[in-house]
C-alpha positions in Angstrom: 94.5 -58.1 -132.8 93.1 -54.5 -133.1 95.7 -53.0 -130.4 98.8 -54.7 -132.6 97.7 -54.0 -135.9 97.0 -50.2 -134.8 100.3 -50.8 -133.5 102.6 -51.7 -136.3 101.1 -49.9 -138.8 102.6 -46.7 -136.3 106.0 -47.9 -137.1 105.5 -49.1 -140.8 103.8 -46.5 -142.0 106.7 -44.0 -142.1 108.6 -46.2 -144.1 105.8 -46.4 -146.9 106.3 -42.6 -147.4 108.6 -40.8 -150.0 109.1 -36.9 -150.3 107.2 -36.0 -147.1 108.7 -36.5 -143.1 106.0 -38.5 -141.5 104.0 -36.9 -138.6 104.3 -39.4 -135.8 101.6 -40.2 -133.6 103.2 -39.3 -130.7 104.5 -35.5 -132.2 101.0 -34.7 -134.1 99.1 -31.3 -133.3 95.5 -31.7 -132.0 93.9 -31.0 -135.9 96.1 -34.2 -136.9 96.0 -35.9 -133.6 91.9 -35.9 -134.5 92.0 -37.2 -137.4 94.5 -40.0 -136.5 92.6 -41.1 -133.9 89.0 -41.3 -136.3 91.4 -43.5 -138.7 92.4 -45.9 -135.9 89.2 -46.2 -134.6 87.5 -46.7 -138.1 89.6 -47.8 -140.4 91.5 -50.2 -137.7 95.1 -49.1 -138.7 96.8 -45.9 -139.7 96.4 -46.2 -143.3 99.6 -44.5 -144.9 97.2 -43.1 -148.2 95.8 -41.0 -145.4 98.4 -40.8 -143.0 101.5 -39.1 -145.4 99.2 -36.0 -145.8 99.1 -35.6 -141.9 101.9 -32.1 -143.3 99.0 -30.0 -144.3 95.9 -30.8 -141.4 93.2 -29.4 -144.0 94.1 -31.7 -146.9 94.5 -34.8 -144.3 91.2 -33.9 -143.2 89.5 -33.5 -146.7 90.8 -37.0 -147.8 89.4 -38.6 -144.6 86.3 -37.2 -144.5 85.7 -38.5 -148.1 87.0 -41.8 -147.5 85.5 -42.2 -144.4 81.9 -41.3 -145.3 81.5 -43.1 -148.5 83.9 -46.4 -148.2 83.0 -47.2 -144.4 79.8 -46.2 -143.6 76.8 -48.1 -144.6 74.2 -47.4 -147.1 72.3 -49.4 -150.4 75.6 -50.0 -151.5 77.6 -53.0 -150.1 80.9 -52.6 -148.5 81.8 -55.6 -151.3 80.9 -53.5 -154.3 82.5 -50.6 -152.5 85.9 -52.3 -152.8 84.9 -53.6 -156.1 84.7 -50.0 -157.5 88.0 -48.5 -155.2 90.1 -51.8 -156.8 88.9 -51.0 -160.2 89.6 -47.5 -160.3 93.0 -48.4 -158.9 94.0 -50.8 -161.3 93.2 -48.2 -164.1 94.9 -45.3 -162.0 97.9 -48.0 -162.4 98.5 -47.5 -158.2 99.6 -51.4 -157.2 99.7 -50.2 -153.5 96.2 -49.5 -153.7 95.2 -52.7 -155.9 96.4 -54.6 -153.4 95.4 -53.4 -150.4 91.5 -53.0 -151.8 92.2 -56.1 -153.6 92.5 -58.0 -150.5 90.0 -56.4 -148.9 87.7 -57.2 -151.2 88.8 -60.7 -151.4 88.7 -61.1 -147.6 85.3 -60.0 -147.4 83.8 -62.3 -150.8 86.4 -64.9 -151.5 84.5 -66.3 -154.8 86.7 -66.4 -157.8 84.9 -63.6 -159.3 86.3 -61.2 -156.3 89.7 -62.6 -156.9 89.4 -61.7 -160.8 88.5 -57.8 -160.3 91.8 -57.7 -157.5 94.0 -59.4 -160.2 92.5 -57.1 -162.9 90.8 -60.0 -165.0 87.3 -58.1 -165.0 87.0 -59.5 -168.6 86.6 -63.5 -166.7 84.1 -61.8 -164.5 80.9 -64.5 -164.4 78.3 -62.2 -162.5 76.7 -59.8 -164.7 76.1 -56.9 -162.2 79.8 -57.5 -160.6 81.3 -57.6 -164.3 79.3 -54.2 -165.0 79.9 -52.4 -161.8 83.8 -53.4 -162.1 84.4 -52.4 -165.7 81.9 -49.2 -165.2 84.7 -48.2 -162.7 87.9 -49.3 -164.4 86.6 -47.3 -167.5 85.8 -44.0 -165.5 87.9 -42.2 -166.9 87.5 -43.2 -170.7 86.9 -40.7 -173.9 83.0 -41.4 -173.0 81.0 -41.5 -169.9 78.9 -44.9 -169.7 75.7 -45.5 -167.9 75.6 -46.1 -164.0 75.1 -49.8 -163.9 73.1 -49.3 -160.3 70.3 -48.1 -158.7 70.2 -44.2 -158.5 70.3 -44.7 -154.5 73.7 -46.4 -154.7 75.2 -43.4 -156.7 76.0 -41.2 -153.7 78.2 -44.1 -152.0 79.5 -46.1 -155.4 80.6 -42.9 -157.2 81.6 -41.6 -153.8 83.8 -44.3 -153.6 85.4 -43.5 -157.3 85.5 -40.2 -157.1 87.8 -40.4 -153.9 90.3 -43.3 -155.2 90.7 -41.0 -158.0 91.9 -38.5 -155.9 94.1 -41.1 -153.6 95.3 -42.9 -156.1 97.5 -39.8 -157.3 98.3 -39.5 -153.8 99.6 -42.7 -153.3 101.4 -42.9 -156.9 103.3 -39.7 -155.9 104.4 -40.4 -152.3 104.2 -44.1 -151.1 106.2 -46.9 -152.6 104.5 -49.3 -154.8 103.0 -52.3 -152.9 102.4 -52.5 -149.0 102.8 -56.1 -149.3 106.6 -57.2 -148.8 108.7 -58.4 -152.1 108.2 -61.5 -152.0 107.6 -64.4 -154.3 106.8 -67.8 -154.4 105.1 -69.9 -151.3 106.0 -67.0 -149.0 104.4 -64.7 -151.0 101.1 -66.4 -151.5 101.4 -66.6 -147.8 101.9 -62.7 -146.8 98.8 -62.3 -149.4 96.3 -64.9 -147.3 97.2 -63.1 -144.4 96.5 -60.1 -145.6 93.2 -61.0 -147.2 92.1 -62.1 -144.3 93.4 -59.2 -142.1 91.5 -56.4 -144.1 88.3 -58.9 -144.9 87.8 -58.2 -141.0 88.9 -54.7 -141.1 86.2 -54.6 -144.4 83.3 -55.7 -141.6 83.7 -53.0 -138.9 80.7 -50.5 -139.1 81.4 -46.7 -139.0 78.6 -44.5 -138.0 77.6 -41.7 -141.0 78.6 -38.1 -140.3 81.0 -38.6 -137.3 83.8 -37.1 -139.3 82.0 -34.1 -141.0 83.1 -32.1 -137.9 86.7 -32.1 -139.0 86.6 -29.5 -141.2 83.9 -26.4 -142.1 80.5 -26.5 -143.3 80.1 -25.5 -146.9 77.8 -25.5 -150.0 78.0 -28.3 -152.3 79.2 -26.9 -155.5 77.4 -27.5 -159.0 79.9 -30.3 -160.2 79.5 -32.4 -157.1 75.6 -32.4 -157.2 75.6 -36.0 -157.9 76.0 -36.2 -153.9 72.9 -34.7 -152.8 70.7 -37.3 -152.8 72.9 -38.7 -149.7 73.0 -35.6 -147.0 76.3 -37.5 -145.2 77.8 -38.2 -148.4 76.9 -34.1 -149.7 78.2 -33.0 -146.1 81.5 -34.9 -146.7 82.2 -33.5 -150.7 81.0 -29.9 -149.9 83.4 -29.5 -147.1 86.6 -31.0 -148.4 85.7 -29.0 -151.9 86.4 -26.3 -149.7 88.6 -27.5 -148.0 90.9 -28.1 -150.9 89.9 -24.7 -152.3 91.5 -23.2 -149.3 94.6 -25.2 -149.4 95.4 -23.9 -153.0 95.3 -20.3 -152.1 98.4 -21.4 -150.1 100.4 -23.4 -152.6 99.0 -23.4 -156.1 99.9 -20.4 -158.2 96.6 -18.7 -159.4 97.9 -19.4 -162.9 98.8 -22.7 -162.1 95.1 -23.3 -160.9 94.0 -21.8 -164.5 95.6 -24.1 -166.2 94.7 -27.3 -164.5 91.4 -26.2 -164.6 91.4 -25.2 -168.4 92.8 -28.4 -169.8 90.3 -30.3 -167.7 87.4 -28.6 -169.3 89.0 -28.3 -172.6 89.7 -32.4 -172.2 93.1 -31.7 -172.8 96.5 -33.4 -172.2 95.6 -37.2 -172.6 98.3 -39.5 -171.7 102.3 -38.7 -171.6 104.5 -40.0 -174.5 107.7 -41.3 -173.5 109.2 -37.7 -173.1 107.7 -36.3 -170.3 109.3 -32.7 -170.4 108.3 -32.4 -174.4 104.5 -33.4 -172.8 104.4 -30.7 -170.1 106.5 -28.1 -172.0 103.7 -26.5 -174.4 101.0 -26.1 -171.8 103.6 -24.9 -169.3 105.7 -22.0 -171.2 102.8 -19.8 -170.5 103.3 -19.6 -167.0 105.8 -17.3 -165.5 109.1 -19.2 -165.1 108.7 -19.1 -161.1 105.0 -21.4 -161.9 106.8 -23.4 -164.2 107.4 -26.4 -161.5 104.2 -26.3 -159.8 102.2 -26.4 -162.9 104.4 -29.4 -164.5 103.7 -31.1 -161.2 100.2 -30.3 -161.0 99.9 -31.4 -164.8 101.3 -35.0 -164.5 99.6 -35.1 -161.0 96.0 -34.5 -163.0 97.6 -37.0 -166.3 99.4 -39.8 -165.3 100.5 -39.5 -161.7 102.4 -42.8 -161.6 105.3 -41.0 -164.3 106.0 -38.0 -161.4 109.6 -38.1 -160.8 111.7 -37.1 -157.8 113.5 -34.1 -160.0 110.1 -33.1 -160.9 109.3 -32.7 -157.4 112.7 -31.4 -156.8 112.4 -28.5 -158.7 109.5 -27.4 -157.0 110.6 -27.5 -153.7 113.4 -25.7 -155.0 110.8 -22.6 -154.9 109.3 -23.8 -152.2 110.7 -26.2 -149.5 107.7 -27.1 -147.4 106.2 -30.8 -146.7 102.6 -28.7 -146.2 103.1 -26.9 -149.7 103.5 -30.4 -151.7 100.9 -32.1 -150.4 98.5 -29.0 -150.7 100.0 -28.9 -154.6 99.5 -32.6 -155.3 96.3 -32.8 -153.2 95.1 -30.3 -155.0 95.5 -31.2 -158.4 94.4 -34.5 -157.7 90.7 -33.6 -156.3 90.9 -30.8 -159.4 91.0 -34.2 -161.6 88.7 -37.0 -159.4 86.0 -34.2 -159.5 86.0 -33.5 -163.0 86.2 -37.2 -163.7 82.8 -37.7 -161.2 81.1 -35.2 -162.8 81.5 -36.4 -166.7 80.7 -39.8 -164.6 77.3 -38.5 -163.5 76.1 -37.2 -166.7 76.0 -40.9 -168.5 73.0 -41.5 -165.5 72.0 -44.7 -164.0 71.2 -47.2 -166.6 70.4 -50.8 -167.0 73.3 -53.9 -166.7 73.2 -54.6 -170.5 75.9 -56.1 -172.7 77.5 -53.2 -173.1 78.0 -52.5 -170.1 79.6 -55.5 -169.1 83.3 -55.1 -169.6 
C-alpha cells in the first residue's frame, strides 16, 4: 500500500493547493528533492501542509524539521496524545483540513469513543481525566491565560512541540490548501471515505522515525530565549533552534523590517484579538503606520498572526501586486505564522507543568 499511497498523494496534492504552483516531484531542486524524499519515507505520503511550501526550500525545510522531530519520532509522549494535542489545536485554529486528517489519525490509532470525541471537537464528553485535560489544555492554548501543563515535565519537549508547530501549520494550511482533504461527500459514502481514512493514517500513525535524521536539513543554531521550553529534549532543541533561524532568514527576504516590528509589537503588547466582521476597519489602525508600499504585507502578516482562516484572495492579491513571487508568500505567511506559534508556546510554558485537576479538565 505504501508505494500507491506515496503515489497518489503525488498527483493529489497539487490540487489541495491555492495561491502557490506546486513543485512536482519530478521538477524539484536537490534542497526540496531532500526533503520530499524524508516526508515519503516518514510520513508515508507527501503531505500537502508540507508539501505547498516546497516555493521557498528554507521555509519547507523549517516546517519539516519541526514536524518531523516532535510528531513522529518517539519519546515519553505517545504518538496518541501527540495527535490528541495537533487535533485540538486545530479545531481551535478553526483549520477542518487539519481536524480531519489528525482526527483520523488519531482515531485510527485509539478507536475508543473518547478519541472519536476530541476529532469531532466534543472534548467537553471526554470520560478520561488525563485525555479530557491534555485535549482542552491544547484547544485553549491560545486563551487570555496560560493554564498549567497537564503532563509530566518530560513530555513537554514533544507535547508542546507538537502545539507549537500546528500553530504554525495550521495558518499555513488556512491560507493555501482548501478546506478538508476528505472528498464532499455525505451520507453512507461519506462515512465510508472517513473509515478508510481512519484506518489509512492509524497505520501511517505506527511507523517509527528515528530522532535527529532531519536536523541536517538546515543550519545549526542557538536556541533562542523564548523557545527554551525545548531544551530539556536535545533532538527536539536541535529542530526549534534551527528553523528559528531558519525562518529569521527567510524574513530578511520578504518581510519588510517594519512589517516584522509590527507583528512582533502587537504580539508582545497582546494586541489585535479576534477580527470583527470588517476585516479592512480591523487591520487599518495598526497598518497606516507603515509606508504604503508595507501596507499589504503587514495586513497579510496581521490576519496571518489573528485569524488566518478570514485571509482572502484580494488580500493576498495585493501583495503580490508588490511582489509576484510564490517564494516571497510563503516566506511572508510562514513567517508570520512561526512569529505567532512561538509566542503562543512561550506564554504556554510559563503556566508550568501542573497536576490533572478539575480545572484543568475542559
Amino acid at each position: 500500500m505504501g508505494k500507491l499511497l506515496i503515489n497518489a498523494t503525488r498527483r493529489i496534492s497539487p490540487a489541495h493547493i491555492n495561491y502557490l504552483r506546486p513543485v512536482p516531484v519530478s521538477a524539484a531542486p536537490p534542497a526540496v528533492a531532500r526533503v520530499y524524499s524524508q516526508i515519503e519515507r516518514d510520513f508515508g505520503m507527501l503531505a500537502p501542509p508540507v508539501a505547498l511550501q516546497a516555493s521557498s526550500p528554507v521555509v519547507l525545510a523549517a516546517c519539516w524539521v519541526m514536524l518531523r522531530e516532535t510528531l513522529l519520532t518517539p519519546g515519553p509522549a505517545s504518538r496518541e496524545r501527540k495527535e490528541a494535542v495537533a487535533a485540538a489545536v486545530s479545531l481551535a485554529n478553526r483549520c477542518p483540513y487539519c481536524v480531519d486528517v489528525h482526527g483520523a489519525t488519531l482515531v485510527g490509532l485509539d478507536g475508543t469513543a473518547d478519541a472519536r470525541a476530541v476529532a469531532a471537537g466534543r472534548i467537553a464528553e471526554v470520560a478520561d481525566p488525563a485525555l479530557a485535560a491534555l485535549a482542552g489544555w491544547a484547544y485553549h492554548l491560545d486563551g487570555p491565560r496560560p493554564r498549567p501543563m497537564p503532563f509530566a515535565a518530560a513530555e513537554a519537549p514533544h507535547l508542546l512541540g507538537v502545539a507549537t508547530t500546528f500553530h504554525y501549520i495550521n495558518r499555513m494550511v488556512n491560507v493555501f490548501l482548501r478546506e478538508s482533504p476528505l472528498p464532499v461527500t455525505g451520507g453512507s459514502l461519506g462515512s465510508v471515505f472517513r473509515r478508510t481514512a481512519e484506518r489509512i493514517m492509524g497505520s501511517l500513525g505506527r511507523r517509527r522515525a528515528d530522532a535527529g535524521l532531519s536536523l541536517g536539513l538546515l543550519e545549526p543554531a542557538e536556541l533562542p530565549a523564548d523557545l527554551a521550553w525545548a531544551g530539556p529534549d536535545p533532538m527536539v532543541a536541535e529542530a526549534f533552534a534551527r528553523a528559528a533561524q531558519a525562518f529569521e532568514a527567510s524574513a530578511t527576504h520578504a518581510v519588510p523590517g517594519p512589517v516584522r516590528e509590527m507583528v512582533l509589537r502587537h504580539l508582545a503588547e497582546e494586541r489585535g484579538g479576534p477580527p470583527g466582521p470588517d476585516i479592512r476597519d480591523w487591520l487599518a489602525e495598526p497598518t497606516e503606520p507603515l509606508a504604503p508600499a508595507h501596507r499589504p504585507a503587514g495586513r497579510l502578516a496581521l490576519l496571518t498572526v489573528h485569524a488566518s482562516y478570514r485571509v482572502t484572495p484580494d488580500l493576498v492579491a495585493a501583495f503580490r501586486a508588490g511582489d509576484p513571487e510564490d517564494r516571497s508568500l510563503v516566506e511572508l505567511v510562514g513567517w508570520s505564522a512561526f512569529a505567532a506559534a512561538r509566542h503562543t508556546a512561550a506564554r504556554a510554558a510559563a503556566g508550568g507543568p501542573g497536576a490533572v485537576t478539575g480545572d484543568s479538565l475542559r
